[in-house]
C-alpha positions as CSV (number, residue, x, y, z in Angstrom):
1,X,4.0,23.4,5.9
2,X,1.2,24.7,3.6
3,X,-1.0,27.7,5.0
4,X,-4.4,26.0,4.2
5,X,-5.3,23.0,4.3
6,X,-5.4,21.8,1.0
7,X,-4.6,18.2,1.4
8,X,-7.5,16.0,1.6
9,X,-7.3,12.0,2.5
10,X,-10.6,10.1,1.2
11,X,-11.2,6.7,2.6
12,X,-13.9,4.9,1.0
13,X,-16.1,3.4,4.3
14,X,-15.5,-0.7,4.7
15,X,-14.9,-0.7,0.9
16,X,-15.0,-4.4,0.2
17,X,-17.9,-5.1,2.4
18,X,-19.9,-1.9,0.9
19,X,-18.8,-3.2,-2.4
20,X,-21.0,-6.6,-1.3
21,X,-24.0,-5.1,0.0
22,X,-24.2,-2.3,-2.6
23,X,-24.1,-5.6,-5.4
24,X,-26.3,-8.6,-3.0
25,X,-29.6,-6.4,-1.7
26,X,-30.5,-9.4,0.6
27,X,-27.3,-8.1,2.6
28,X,-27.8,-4.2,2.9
29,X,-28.0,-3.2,6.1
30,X,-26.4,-6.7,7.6
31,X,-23.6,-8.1,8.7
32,X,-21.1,-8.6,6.5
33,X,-17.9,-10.0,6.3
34,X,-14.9,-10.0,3.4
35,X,-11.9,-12.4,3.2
36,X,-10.7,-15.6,3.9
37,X,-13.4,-18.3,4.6
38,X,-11.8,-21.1,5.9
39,X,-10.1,-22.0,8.7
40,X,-7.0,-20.2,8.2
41,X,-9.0,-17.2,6.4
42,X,-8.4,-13.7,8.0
43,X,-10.8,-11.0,7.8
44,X,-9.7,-8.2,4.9
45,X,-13.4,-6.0,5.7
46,X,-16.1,-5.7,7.6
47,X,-19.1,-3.8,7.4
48,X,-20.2,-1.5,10.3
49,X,-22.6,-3.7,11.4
50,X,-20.4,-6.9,12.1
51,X,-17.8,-4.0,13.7
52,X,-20.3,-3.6,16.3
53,X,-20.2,-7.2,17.3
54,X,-16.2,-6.5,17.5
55,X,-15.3,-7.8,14.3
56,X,-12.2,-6.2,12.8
57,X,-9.9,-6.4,9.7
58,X,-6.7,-8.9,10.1
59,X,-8.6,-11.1,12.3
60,X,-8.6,-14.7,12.3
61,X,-12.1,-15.4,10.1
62,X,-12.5,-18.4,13.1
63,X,-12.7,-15.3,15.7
64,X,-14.4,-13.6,13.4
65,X,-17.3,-16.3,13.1
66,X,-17.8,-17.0,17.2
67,X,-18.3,-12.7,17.9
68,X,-20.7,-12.3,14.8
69,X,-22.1,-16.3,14.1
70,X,-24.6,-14.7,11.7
71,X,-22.8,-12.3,9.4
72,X,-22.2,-13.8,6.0
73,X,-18.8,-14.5,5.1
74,X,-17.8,-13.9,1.5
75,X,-14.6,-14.3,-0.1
76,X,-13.0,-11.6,-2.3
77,X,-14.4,-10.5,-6.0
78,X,-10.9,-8.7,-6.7
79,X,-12.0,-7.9,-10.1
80,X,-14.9,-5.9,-9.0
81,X,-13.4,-3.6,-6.6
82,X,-10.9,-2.4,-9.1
83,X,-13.4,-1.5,-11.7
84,X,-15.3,0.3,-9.0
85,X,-11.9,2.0,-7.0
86,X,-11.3,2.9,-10.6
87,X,-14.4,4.9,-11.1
88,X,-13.7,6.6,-7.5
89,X,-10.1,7.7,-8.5
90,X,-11.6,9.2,-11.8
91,X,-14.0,11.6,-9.4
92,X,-10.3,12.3,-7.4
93,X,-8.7,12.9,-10.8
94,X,-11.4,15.0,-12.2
95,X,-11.0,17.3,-8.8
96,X,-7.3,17.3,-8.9
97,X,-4.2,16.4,-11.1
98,X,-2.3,15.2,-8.6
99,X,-3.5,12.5,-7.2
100,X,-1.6,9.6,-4.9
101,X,-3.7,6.2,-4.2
102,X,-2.6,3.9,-0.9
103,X,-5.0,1.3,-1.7
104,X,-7.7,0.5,-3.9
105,X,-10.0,2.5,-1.5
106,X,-7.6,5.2,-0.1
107,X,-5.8,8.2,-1.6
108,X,-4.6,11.7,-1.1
109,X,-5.6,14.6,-3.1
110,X,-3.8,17.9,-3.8
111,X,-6.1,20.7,-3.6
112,X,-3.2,23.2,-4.7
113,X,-2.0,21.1,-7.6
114,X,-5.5,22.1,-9.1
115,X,-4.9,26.2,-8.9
116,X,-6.9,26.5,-5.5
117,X,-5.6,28.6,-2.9
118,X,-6.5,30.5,-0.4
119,X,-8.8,28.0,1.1
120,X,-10.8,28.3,3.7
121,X,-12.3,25.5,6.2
122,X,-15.7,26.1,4.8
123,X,-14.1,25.9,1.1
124,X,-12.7,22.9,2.1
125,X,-15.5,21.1,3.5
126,X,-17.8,22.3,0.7
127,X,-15.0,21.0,-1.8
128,X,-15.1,18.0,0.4
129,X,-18.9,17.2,0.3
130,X,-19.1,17.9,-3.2
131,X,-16.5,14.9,-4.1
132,X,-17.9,12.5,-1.8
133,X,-21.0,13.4,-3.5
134,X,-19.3,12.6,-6.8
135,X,-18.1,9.6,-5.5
136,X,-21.3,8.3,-4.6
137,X,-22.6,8.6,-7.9
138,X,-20.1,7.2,-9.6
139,X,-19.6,4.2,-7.5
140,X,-23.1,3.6,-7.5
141,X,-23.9,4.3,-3.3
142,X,-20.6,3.9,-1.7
143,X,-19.3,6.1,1.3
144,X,-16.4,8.2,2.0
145,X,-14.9,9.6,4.6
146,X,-12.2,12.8,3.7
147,X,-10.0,14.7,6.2
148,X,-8.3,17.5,5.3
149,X,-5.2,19.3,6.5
150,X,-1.7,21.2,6.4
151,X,0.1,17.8,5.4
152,X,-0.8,14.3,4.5
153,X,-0.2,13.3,8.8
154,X,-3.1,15.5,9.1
155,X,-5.3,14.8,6.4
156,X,-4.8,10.8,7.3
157,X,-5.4,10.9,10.9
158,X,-8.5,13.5,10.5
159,X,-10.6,11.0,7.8
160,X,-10.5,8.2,10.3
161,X,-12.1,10.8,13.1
162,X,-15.9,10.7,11.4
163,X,-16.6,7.6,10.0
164,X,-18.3,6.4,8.1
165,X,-19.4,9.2,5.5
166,X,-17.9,11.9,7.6
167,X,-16.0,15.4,6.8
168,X,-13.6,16.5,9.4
169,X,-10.8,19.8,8.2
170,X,-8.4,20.6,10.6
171,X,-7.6,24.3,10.6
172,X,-3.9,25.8,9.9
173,X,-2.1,26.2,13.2
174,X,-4.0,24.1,15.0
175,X,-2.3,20.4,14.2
176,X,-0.3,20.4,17.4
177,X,-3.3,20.4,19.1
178,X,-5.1,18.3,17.6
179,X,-2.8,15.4,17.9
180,X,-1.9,16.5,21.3
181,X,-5.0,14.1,22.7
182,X,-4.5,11.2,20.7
183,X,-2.4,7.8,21.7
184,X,0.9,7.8,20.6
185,X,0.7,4.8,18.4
186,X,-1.6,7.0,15.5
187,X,2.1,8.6,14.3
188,X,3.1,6.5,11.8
189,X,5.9,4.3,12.8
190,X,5.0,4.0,16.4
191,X,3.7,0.2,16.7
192,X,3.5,-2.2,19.6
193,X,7.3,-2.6,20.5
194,X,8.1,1.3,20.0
195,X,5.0,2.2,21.8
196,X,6.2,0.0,24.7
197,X,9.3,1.5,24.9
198,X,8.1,4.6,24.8
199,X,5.8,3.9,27.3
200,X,8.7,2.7,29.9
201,X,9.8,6.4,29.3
202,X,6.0,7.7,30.7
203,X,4.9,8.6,26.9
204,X,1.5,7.3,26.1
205,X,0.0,10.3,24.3
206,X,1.2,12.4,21.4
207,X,1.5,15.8,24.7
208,X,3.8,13.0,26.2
209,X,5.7,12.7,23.4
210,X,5.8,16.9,22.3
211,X,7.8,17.4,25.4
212,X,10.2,15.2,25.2
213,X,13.1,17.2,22.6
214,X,14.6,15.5,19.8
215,X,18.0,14.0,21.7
216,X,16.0,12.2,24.2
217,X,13.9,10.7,21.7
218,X,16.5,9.5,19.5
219,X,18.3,8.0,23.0
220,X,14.7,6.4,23.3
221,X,14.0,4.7,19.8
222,X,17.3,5.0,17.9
223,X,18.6,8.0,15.4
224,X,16.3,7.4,12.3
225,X,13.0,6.7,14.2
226,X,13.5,9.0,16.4
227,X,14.1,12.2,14.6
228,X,11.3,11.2,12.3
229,X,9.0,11.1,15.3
230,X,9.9,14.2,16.8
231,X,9.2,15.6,13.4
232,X,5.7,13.7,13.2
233,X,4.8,14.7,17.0
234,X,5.1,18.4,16.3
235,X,2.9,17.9,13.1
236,X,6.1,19.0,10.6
237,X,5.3,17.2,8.1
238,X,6.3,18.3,4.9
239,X,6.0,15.3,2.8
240,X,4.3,15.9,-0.9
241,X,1.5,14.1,-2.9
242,X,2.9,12.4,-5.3
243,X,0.8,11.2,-8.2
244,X,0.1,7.5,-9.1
245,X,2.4,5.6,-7.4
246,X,4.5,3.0,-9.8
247,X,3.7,-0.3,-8.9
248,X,6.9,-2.2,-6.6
249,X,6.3,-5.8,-6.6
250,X,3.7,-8.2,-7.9
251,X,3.2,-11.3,-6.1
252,X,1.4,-14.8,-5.4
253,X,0.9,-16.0,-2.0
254,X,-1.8,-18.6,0.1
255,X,-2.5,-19.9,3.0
256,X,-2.8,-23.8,3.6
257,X,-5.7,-25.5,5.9
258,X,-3.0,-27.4,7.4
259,X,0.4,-27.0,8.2
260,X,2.5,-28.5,5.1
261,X,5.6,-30.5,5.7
262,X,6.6,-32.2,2.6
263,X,9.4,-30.0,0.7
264,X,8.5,-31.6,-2.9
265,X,5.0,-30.3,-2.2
266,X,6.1,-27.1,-1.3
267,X,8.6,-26.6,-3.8
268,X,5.9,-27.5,-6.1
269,X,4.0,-24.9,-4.8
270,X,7.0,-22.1,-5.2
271,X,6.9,-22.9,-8.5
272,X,3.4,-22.7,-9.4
273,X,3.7,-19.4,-7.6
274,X,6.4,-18.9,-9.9
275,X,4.5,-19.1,-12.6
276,X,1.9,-17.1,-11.8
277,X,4.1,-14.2,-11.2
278,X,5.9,-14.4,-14.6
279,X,2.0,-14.2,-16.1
280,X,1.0,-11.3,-13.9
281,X,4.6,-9.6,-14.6
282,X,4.3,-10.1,-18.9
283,X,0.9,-9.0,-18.5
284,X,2.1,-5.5,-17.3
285,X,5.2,-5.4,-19.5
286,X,7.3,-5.4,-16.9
287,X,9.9,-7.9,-15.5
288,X,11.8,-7.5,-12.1
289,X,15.5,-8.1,-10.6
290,X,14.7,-9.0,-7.2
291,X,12.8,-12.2,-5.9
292,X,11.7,-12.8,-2.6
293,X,10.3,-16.3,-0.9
294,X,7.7,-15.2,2.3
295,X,6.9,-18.1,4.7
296,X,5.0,-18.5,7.8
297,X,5.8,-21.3,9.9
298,X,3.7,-23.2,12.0
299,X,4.2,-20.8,15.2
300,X,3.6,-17.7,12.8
301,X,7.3,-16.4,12.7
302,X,7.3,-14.9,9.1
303,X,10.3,-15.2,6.9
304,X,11.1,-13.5,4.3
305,X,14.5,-14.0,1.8
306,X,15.7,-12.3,-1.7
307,X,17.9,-12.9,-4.2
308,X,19.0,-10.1,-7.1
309,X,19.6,-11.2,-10.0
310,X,22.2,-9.6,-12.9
311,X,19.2,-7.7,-14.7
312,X,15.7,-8.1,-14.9
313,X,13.3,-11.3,-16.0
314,X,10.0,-11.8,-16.9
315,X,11.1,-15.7,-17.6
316,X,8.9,-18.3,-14.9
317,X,12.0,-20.8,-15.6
318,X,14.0,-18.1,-13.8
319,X,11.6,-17.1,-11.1
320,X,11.2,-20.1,-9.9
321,X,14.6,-21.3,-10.0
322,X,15.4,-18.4,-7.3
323,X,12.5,-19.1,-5.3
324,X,13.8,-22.9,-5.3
325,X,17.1,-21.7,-4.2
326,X,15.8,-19.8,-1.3
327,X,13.6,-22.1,-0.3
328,X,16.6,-24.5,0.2
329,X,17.6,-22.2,2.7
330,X,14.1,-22.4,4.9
331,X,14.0,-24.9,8.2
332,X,10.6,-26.3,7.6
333,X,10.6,-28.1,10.7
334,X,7.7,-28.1,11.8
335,X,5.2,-26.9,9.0
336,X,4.5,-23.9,7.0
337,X,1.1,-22.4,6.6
338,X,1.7,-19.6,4.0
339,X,4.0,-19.6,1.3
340,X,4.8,-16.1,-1.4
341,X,6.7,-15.5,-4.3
342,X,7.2,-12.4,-5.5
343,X,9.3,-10.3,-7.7
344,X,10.4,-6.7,-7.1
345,X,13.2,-4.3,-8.3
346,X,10.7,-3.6,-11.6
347,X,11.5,-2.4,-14.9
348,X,10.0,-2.3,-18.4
349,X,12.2,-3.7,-19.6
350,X,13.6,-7.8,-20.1
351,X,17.8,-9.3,-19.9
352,X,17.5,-11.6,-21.9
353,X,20.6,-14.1,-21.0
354,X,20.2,-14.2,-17.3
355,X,21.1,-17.7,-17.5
356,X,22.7,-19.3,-20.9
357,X,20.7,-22.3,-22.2
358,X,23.3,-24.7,-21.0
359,X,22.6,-23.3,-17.2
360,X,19.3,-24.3,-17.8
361,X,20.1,-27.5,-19.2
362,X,22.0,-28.3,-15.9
363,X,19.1,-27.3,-13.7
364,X,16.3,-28.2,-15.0
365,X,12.9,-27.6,-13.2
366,X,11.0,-30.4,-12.1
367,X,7.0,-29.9,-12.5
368,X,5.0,-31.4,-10.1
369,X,1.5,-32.3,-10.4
370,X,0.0,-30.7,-7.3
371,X,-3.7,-32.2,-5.5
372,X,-6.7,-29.7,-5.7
373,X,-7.7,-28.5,-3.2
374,X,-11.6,-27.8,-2.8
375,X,-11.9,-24.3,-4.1
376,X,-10.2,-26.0,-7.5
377,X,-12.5,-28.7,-7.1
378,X,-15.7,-27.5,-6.9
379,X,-14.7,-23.6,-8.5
380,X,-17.4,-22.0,-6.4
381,X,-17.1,-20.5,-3.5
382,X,-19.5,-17.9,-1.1
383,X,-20.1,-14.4,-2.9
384,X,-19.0,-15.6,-6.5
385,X,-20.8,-14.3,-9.3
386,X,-22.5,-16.7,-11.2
387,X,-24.9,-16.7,-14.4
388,X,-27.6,-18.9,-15.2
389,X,-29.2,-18.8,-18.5
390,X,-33.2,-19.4,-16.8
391,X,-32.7,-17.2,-13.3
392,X,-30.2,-14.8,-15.2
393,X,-27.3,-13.1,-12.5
394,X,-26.4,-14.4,-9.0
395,X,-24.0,-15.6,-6.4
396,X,-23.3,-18.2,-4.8
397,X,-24.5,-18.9,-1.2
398,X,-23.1,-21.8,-0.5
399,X,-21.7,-25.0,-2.0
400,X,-20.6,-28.4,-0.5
401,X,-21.6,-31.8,-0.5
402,X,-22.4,-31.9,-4.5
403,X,-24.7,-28.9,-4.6
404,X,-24.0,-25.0,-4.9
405,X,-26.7,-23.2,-3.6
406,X,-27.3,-20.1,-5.7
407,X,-29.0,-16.2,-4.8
408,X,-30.4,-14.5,-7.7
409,X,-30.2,-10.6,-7.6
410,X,-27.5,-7.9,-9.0
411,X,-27.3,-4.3,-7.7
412,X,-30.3,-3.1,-10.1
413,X,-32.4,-5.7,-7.8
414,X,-35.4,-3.6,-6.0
415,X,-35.8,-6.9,-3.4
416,X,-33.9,-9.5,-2.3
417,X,-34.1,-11.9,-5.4
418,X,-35.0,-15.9,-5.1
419,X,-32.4,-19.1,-3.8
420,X,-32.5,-21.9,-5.5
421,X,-30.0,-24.9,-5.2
422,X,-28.0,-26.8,-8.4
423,X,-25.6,-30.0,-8.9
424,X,-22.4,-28.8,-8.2
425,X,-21.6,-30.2,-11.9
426,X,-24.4,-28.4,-13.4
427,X,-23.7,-27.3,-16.9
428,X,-25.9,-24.2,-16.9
429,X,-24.6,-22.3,-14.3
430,X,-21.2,-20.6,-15.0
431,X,-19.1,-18.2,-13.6
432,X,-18.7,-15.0,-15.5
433,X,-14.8,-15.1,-17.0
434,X,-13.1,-12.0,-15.7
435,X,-9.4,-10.4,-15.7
436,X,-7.4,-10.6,-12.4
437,X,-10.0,-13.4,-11.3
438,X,-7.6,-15.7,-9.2
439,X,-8.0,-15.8,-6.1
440,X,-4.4,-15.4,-4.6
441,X,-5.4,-14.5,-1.4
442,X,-5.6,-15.8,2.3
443,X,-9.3,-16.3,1.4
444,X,-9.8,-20.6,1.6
445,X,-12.8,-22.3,0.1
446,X,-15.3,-23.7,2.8
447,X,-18.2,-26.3,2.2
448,X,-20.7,-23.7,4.1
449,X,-22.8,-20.7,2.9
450,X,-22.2,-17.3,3.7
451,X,-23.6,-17.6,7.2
452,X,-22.1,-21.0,8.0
């Protein structure tokens, strides 16, 4: 354990959502809400003021849309939040070295790791202020919320205390304490079933769970789990900051509008999926050993299978042969509504003769032409950026039923800026061309604007 509380955890304040209303001025200060828009979409972000209406991330977008009918419901611009989480980690980098990002909007810092010692709570929560300061200028407006501690348990469970655009530092010898109050399930690795059995055992708060010693724990949730709690509950947490985490897997997945029974289609699909991986993977210089096939079925039991191969592959062929193979193996009685492929097990580097050309010969991969679905159809969906050459920037409102209804404003905008409604086939209005711009997420086009 450190003797100041050097470790800081920033959270940047319903990052995707802020992201939209910092970028669409008719949506500051309303409801907003990020993700999937159809109706299998589930909610990625929501701003503060659809969470007061009980609208939460990893909710179905159809719950989402009978608590808060008059949010506006965007789908994802991934492109966008990278460029600005990437201007946000600079400010962490430019405060620290040693910097380790969770997410594109969350990531410890190492105070030490920069030659500061010593530190008080007030040097902390001036350091503190100053970066989320920094961080508002370079992200141009968003909000952050930083806790700081002894450890990284600390630091994590202190930032979501004050939100949004709070400071809260949690003093050296103090931590026991501080979690003492809290429900069991904020120590990481305590979810619903562990909670529950902990609960038969009369522990429901992290005080519970401090008096209970490390043997009875580990008789209540098993060796590993529970020596790792007992460690967590007493606020030992020694764990380091480790900088710029190496990426693990890349990989595709989606969610259907209806449950999909027909393996030809689906293994159609794996291999489309396939394909984009192999992109994604040559694009980093990297290739992988492992692939995995994800489904969820119809009752939303997720399945998940892998298969290693000799030596790593960047090669679609490949990919998708695997991911046929363990598809194979998957009782799709029934329907499934989300299918992945990803690879994992990553190098930089590519073995070559995986599988000899006469292999592939024998097993040849049969393409299948797959039926668009409407966000392939009409290409525009609610929140896209668009560009007209007469009205200049905007995004789309809405589209369906021929027409694309269009909002013209960018971030610079000093007032909402004018609607006006096109031909879905107009030739004038385009959508900006940008890196990383699929859209490989749960997020399903709708024909309805953003309030629809």
């Amino acid at each position: 354990m450190r003797g100041d509380p050097s470790v800081l955890h920033v959270d940047l304040d319903a990052f995707f959502a802020a992201v939209e209303q910092r970028d669409k001025p008719s949506l500051r200060g309303k409801a907003v809400v990020v993700g999937g828009i159809g109706v299998r979409g589930v909610v990625s972000t929501a701003s503060y003021e659809a969470r007061k209406y009980g609208v939460r991330s990893a909710m179905s977008t159809a719950e989402a849309r009978s608590r808060c009918p008059h949010a506006a419901y965007l789908g994802p611009r991934f492109e966008v939040y990278r460029r600005t989480s990437q201007a946000v980690m600079a400010e962490m980098r430019a405060l620290s070295p040693l910097v380790e990002p969770l997410s594109l909007d969350e990531a410890f810092v190492d105070l030490a790791a920069a030659g500061l010692s010593g530190l008080t709570v007030d040097d902390v929560e001036a350091i503190a202020n100053e970066l989320k300061a920094a961080i508002r200028a370079a992200s141009g407006g968003l909000t952050a919320s930083v806790g700081a501690g002894t450890s990284k348990l600390i630091a994590k469970i202190a930032s979501d205390l004050d939100k949004p655009d709070g400071v809260v530092v949690v003093p050296p010898g103090t931590e026991a304490a501080f979690l003492a109050p809290m429900q069991v399930t904020v120590i990481p690795g305590v979810g619903p079933a562990t909670a529950q059995r902990l609960s038969m055992a009369g522990v429901r708060t992290v005080a519970d769970l401090q008096q209970l010693d490390e043997e009875e724990l580990v008789r209540q949730v098993g060796s590993a789990h529970g020596t790792s709690l007992f460690r967590l509950a007493t606020a030992t947490d020694d764990r380091p900051v480790v900088s710029d985490r190496e990426t693990k897997s890349i990989s595709v997945e989606d969610t259907f509008e209806t449950d999909l029974i027909d393996r030809a289609l689906i293994a159609a699909i794996a291999d489309r999926m396939a394909h984009r991986v192999a992109e994604r993977l040559q694009k980093a210089q990297l290739s992988g050993r492992t692939v995995t096939l994800k489904s969820r079925m119809h009752d939303f039991t997720t399945h998940t299978r892998s298969s290693t191969l000799a030596g790593p592959t960047d090669d679609p062929r490949v990919i998708a042969r695997v991911a046929r193979r363990l598809l194979d193996d998957t009782d799709l009685a029934g329907g499934i509504r989300l299918l992945g492929v990803g690879v994992s097990s990553l190098a930089d580097w590519i073995q070559d003769d995986l599988f000899t050309d006469s292999e592939a010969a024998e097993a040849p991969i049969e393409v299948i032409e797959l039926p668009e679905r409407a966000r392939d159809q009409t290409g525009f969906y609610p929140g896209q950026d668009v560009h007209h050459p007469d009205f200049g920037p905007g995004w789309v409102w809405g589209s369906g039923r021929g027409r694309v209804t269009v909002r013209f404003e960018t971030a610079a905008s000093l007032t909402p800026g004018p609607v006006r409604t096109f031909a879905i086939d107009d030739p004038l209005l385009t959508k900006p061309a940008a890196p990383g711009a699929e859209r490989d997420d749960e997020a399903e086009t709708g024909n309805n604007g953003p309030n629809g």
